[in-house]
KOLZAZA-101573 format. One record per residue: x, y, z of N, C-alpha, C in turn. Coordinates in steps of 0.001 Angstrom, whole numbers, always signed. Each point is the difference from the previous one (the first is absolute). Example, Ala and Ser with C-alpha at 12.3 -4.5 7.8 and 13.67 -1.06 7.14 Angstrom:
2
+13190;-5690;+7800;-890;+1190;+0;+900;+1200;+0
-350;+1050;-720;+820;+1190;+60;-770;+1090;+730
***
This chain:
59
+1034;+14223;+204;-285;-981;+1041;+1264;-817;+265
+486;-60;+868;+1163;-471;+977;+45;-1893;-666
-893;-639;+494;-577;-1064;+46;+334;-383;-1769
-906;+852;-918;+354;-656;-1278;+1325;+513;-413
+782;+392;+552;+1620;+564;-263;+825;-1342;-26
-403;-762;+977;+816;-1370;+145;-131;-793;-850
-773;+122;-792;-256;-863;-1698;+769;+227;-624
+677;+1348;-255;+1094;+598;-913;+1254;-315;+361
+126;-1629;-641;+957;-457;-328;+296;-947;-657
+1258;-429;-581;-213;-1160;-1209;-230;-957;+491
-153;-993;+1526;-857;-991;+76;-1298;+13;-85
-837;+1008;-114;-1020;-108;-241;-809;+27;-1379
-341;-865;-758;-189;-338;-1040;-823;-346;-39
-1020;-531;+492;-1468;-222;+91;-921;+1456;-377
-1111;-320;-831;-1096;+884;-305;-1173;-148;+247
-329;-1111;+528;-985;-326;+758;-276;-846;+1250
-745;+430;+1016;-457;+1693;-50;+759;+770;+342
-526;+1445;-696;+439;+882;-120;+1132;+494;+1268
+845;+914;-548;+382;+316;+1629;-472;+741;+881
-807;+1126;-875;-863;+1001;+310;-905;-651;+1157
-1027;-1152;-600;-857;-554;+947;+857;-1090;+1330
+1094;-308;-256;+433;-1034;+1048;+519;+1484;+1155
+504;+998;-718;+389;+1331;+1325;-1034;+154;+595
-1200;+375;-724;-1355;+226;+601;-722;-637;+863
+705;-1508;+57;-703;-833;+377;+835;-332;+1796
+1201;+1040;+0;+708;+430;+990;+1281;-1207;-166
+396;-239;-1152;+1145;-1082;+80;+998;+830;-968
+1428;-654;+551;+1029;+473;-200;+857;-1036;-614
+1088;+430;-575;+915;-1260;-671;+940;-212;+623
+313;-1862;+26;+834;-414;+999;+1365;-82;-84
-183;+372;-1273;+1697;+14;-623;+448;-1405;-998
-762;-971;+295;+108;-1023;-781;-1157;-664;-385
+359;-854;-1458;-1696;-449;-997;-1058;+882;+414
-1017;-569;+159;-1469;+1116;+178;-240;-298;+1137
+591;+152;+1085;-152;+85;+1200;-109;+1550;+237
-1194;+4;+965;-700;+1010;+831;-245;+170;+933
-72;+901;+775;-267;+116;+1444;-803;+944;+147
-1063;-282;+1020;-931;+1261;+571;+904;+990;+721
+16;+760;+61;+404;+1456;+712;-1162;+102;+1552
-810;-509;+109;-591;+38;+1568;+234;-1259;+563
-682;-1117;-792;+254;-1546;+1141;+1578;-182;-462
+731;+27;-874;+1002;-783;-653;+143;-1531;-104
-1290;-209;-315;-291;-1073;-804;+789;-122;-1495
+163;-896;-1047;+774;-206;-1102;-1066;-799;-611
+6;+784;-1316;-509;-1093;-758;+1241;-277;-1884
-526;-926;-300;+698;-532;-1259;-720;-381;-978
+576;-438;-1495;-775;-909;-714;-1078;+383;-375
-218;+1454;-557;-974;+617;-531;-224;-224;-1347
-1324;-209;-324;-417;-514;-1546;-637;+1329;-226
+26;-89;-1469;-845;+1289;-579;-1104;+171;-61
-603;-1162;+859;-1326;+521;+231;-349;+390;+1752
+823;+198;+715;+419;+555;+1247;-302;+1111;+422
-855;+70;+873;-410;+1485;+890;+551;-31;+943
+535;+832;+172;+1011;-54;+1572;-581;+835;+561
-1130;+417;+477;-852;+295;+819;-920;-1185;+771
-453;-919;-788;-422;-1515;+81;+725;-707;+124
+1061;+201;-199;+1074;-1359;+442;+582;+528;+1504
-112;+1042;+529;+426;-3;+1145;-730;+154;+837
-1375;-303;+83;-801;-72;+916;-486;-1198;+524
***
């Protein structure tokens, strides 16, 4: 998956959530801290806690 490819890198250091579920959830990495972006609206989100669904947080 294209999408969770952009995780694979040493700024990304966060383990939760997963990256698996934040790709799934159609978000991509912004290149800096845990910043994310949707891949359809390109909306951004940040400041993810480990108890974070990023399916629910972007709706």
């Amino acid at each position: 998956m294209e999408r969770q490819e952009t995780f694979n890198s040493n700024a990304w250091t966060y383990t939760s959530p997963t990256v698996h579920d934040l790709a799934e959830a159609g978000f991509f990495y912004a290149g800096y801290e845990n910043v994310v972006i949707c891949f359809y609206c390109g909306g951004s989100l940040k400041r993810w806690g480990a108890n974070d669904n990023p399916t629910i947080e972007h709706c």
